[in-house]
C-alpha positions as CSV (number, residue, x, y, z in Angstrom):
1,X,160.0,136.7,94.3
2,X,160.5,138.2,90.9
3,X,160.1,141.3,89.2
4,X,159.7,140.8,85.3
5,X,158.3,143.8,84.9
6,X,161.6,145.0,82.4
7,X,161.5,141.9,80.9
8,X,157.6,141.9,79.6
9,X,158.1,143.6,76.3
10,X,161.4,140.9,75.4
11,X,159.6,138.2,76.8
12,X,159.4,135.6,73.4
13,X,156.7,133.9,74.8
14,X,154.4,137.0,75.2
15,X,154.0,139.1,78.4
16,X,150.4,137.6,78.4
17,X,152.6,134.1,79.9
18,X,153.8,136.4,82.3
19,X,151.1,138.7,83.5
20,X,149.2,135.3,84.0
21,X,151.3,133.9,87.0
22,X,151.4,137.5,88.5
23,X,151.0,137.4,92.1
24,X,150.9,133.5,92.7
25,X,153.8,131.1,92.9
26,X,155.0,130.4,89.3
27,X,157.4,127.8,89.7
28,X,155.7,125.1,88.0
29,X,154.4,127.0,85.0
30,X,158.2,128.3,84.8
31,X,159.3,124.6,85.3
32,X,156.8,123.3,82.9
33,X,158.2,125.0,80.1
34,X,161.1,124.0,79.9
35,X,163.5,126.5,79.8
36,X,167.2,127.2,78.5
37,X,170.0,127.6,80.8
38,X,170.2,131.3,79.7
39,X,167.0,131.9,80.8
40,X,167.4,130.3,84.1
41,X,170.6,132.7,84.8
42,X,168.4,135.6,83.5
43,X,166.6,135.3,86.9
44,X,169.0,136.5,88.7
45,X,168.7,139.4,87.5
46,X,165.5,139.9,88.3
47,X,165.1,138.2,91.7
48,X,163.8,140.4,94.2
49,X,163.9,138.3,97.6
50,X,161.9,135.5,99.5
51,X,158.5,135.3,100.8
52,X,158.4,134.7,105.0
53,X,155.9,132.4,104.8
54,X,154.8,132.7,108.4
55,X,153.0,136.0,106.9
56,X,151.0,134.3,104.5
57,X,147.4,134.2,105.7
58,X,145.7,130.5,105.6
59,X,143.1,129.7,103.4
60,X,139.4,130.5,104.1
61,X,136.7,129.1,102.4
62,X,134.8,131.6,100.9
63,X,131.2,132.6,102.0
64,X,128.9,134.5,100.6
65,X,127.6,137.6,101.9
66,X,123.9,136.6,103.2
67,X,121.0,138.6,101.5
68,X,117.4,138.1,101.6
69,X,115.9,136.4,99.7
70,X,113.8,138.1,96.8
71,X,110.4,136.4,96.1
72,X,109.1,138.2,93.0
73,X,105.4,138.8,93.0
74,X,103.8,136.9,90.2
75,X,100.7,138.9,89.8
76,X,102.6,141.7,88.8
77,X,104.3,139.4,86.5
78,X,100.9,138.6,84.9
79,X,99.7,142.3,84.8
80,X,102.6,143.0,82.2
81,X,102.2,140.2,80.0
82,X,98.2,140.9,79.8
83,X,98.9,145.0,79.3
84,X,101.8,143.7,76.6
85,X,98.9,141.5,74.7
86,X,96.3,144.0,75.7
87,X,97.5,147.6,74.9
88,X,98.3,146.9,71.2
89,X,94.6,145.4,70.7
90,X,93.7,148.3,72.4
91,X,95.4,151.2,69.5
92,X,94.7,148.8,66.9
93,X,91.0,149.1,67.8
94,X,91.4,152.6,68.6
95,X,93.4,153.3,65.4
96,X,90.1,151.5,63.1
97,X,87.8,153.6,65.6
98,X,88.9,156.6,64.5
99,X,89.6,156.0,60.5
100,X,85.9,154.6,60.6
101,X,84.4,158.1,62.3
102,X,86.5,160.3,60.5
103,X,86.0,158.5,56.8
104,X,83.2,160.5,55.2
105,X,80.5,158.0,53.5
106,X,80.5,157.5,49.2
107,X,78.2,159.1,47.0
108,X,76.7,157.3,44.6
């Protein structure tokens, strides 16, 4: 285990490579670079210790929480598409209703 965290800001590869392999085992992706010598004896400085890994939990494949199962109700589907089409007929017509009643006839 390691402990970069002084090192993020000097880091000349970013601390975005870093932060990436946070928490997981980062040898290949440190191996996989290809780094100096120097940078190898830098880790000594940060080492922190080794992982026991007889505490590590195993593996369980993930399942996901059971819900029930939502069965939309089409007919209220097709009430709002019809009210949608419907309800600007309807203020159109109500719009020409009223401009028509209100319009006072030509003399001639």
């Amino acid at each position: 285990v390691f402990d970069v965290t002084k090192f993020l800001e000097d880091h000349p590869g970013g601390d975005d490579v870093l932060l990436s392999s946070t928490g997981k085992d980062a040898t290949d992706d440190f191996e996989d670079v290809g780094h100096s010598s120097s940078a190898r004896a830098m880790m000594d400085e940060f080492y922190v210790g080794d992982i026991d890994t007889s505490t590590i939990p195993s593996k369980r494949k993930y399942t996901p929480p059971k819900q029930p199962h939502y069965e939309q109700d089409k007919t209220s589907e097709f009430v709002i598409k019809l009210l949608q089409f419907l309800v600007p007929l309807l203020i159109l017509g109500l719009a020409f209703g009223v401009r028509s009643y209100t319009k006072t006839p030509a003399s001639s």
